[in-house]
Every structure is written in structure tokens, then in C-alpha cells.
Wavefront OBJ file of the C-alpha trace (Angstrom):
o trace
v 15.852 -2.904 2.139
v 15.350 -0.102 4.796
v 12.070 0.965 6.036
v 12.785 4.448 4.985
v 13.752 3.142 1.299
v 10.658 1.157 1.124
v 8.774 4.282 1.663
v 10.565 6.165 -0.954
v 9.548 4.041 -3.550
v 5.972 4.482 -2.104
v 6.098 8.212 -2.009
v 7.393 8.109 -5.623
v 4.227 5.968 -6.386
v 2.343 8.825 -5.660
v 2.995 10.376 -8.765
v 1.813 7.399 -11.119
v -1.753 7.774 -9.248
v -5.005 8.126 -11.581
v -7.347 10.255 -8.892
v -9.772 12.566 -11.531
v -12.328 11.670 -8.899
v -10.917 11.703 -5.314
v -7.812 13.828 -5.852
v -5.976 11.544 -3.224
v -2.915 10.013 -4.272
v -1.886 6.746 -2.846
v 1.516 4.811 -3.227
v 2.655 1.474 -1.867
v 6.339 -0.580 -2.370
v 5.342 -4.227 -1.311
v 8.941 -6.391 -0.239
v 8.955 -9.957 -0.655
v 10.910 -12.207 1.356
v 13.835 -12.811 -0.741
v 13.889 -8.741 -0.884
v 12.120 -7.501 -4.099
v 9.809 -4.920 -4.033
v 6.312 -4.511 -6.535
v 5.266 -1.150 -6.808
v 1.184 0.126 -6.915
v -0.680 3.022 -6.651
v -4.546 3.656 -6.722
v -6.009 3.751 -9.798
v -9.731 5.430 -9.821
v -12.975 4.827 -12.423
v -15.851 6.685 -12.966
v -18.020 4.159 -12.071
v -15.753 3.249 -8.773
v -15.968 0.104 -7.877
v -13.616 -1.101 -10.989
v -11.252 1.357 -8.924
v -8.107 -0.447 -7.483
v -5.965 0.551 -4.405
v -2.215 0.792 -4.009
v -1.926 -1.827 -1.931
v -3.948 -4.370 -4.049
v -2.369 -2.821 -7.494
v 1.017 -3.968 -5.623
v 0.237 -7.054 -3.592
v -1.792 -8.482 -7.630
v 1.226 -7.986 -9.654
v 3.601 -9.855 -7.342
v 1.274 -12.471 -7.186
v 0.556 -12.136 -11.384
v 4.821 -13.060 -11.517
v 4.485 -15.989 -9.424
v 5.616 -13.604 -6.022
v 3.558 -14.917 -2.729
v 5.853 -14.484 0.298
v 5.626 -10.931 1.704
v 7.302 -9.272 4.750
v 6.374 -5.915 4.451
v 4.384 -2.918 2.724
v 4.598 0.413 3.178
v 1.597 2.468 2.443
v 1.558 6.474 1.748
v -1.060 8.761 1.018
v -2.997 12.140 0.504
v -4.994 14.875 -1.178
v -3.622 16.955 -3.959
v -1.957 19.844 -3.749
v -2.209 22.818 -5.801
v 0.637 21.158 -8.068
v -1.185 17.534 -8.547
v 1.069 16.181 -5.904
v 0.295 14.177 -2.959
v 0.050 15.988 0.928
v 1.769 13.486 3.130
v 0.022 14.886 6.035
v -1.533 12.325 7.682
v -0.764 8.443 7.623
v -2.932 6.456 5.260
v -4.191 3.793 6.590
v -5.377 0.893 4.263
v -8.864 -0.240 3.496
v -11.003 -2.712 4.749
v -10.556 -4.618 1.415
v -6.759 -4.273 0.744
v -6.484 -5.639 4.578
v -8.416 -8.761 3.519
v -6.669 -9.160 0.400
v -3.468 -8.803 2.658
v -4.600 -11.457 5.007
v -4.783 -13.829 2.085
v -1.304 -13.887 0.995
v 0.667 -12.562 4.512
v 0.943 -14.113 7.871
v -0.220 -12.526 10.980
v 3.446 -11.092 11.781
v 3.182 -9.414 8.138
v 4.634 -5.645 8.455
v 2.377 -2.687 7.601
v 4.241 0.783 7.377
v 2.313 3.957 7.276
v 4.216 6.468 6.380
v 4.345 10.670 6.449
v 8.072 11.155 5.131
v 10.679 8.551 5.249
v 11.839 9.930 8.627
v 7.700 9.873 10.344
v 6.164 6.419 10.074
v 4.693 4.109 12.238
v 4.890 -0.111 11.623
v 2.050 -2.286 12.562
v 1.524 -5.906 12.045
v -1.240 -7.228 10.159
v -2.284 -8.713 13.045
v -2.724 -5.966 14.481
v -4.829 -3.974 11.924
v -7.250 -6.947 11.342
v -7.271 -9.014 14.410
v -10.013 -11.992 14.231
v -9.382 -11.697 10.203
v -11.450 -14.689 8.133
v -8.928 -17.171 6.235
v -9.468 -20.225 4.909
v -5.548 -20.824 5.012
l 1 2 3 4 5 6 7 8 9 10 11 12 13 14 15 16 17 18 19 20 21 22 23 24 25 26 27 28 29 30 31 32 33 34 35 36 37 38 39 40 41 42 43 44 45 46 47 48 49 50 51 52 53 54 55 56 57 58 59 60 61 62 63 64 65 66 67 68 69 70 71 72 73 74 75 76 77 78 79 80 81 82 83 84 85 86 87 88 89 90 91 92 93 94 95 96 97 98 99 100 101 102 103 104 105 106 107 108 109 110 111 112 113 114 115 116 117 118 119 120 121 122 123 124 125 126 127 128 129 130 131 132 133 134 135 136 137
């Protein structure tokens, strides 16, 4: 799968979002090695920290049907718009928390996409998002 199809799917994630709270819509398409993809986006609570990101949503149910070898995420995001629909702006940039939840399951080398369109991204490497990250693996 392409970089630019990965972040399709993501985009489309967008629309399954629960914000009532935040109003920012987050999707993420999660590949695995042998080249299928989980799907996630952020799902909000009123008392927040229940709340789940897109990247965790994803990265949990591949690992909930026995999925542990990832090569690459892509990650899209932002505020709604006047029709309930995501802004692709700005790249969205994951969380402290999805990072470390990433660095549990994904080697150093493990690609991050942030995307604005299918045609504007940018990849990193985990490595490079959470250099120094704590592992026990």
C-alpha cells in the first residue's frame, strides 16, 4: 500500500470521530507488515481521560486480532468545520501517549506519516519523534 492510500483511509477516519468536546477530528490507517491496515479514530468522554486517540484506537485493535508487526501509520487531523468535517490544515502530530504506546509494539525504524492531503505529508521515524524512548523490549 501507497503512502498516499494509507492516508486516505486516515482522512476517511475522520468522519467516524466522536469529538462533542474538542471538535477535532482525528484519523489513523495503521499497516502491518504483511500489508493490512486497522483503522482508528479518536473517540472523546466527558470525563476525558477514558478518551482514546486514533492512533491507540488503531494500533489496540490490531493487537486485540493477534496483529503485532507494524511498518507504518499515518496520522491526520483537525478542527471542525462548519459542516462537522475535519480541517486538514495543519499536520497532526501524535501524543505523548500514543508515541509510547507506539514504542511498545514498533521498532525504532517504525514509519510515522503526518499528513495534510494525500499529496502534502511528511514521514518520520519513530525514532525520530521519541528518541531516548523507555522499553523494556
Amino acid at each position: 500500500m501507497t503512502n498516499e492510500e494509507l492516508i486516505k483511509t486516515a482522512i476517511k477516519m475522520t468522519e467516524m470521530s466522536y469529538v462533542p468536546y474538542s471538535h477535532f477530528h482525528v484519523g489513523a490507517a495503521l499497516l502491518t507488515t504483511d500489508g493490512k491496515v486497522y483503522t482508528g479514530c479518536n473517540i472523546e468522554n466527558a470525563a476525558y481521560g477514558p478518551s482514546n486517540c486514533a492512533e491507540r484506537t488503531a494500533i489496540f485493535k490490531a493487537v486485540s486480532e493477534g496483529d503485532k508487526d507494524f511498518s507504518a501509520i499515518a496520522i491526520v487531523g483537525g478542527p471542525e468545520d462548519e459542516n462537522g468535517k475535519a480541517k486538514l490544515e495543519d499536520y497532526c502530530s501524535p501524543c505523548g501517549v500514543c508515541r509510547q504506546v507506539m514504542a511498545e509494539f514498533c521498532n525504532k525504524d517504525f514509519k510515522i506519516i503526518l499528513a495534510k492531503s494525500p499529496s502534502d505529508y511528511k514521514v518520520f521515524t519513530l525514532g525520530e519523534l521519541l528518541p531516548e524512548s523507555f522499553s523494556l523490549n
